[in-house]
C-alpha positions, 0 to 999 in steps of 0.5 A: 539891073542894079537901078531894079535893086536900088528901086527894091531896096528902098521900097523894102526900107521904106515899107520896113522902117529903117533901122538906124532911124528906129535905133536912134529915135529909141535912144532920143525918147530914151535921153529926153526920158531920161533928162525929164527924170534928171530934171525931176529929181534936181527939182526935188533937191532944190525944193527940200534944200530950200525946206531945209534952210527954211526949218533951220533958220525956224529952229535957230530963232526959236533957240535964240528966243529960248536962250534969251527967256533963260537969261532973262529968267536966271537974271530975274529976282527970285521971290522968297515964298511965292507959290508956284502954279505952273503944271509939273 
């Protein structure tokens, strides 16, 4: 008799699915969804850390080469009566 239930409930399970398989492939699909969004993001992080450093170093060269074309221009002699052309 108790064979006979045995038999029963694994053909039940079986035909059902079990439940703590179900529950624990939902929570892997969702902790590998959830390590694909985690991965993503950091990926996304990385890449604009990386645009930010590069767009720095970008600005501090071009602020040196402004300070140097200052310098060389107060340094440079003034001439008395020369016309300027440059657009104002």
């Amino acid at each position: 008799m108790l064979r006979d239930q045995e038999k029963n409930l694994s053909l039940t399970s079986k035909t059902q699915g079990n439940p703590a398989e179900s529950l624990f492939s939902k929570a892997r699909t969702q902790s590998m969804s959830l390590n694909r969004i985690v991965s993503e993001q950091d990926a996304v992080s990385q890449a604009r850390e990386a645009k930010t450093a590069r767009l720095r170093e970008l600005r501090l060269e071009k602020e040196a080469e402004d300070r140097a074309a200052a310098a060389a221009l107060a340094a440079s002699p003034k001439q008395v009566g020369a016309k300027r052309t440059g657009k104002r």
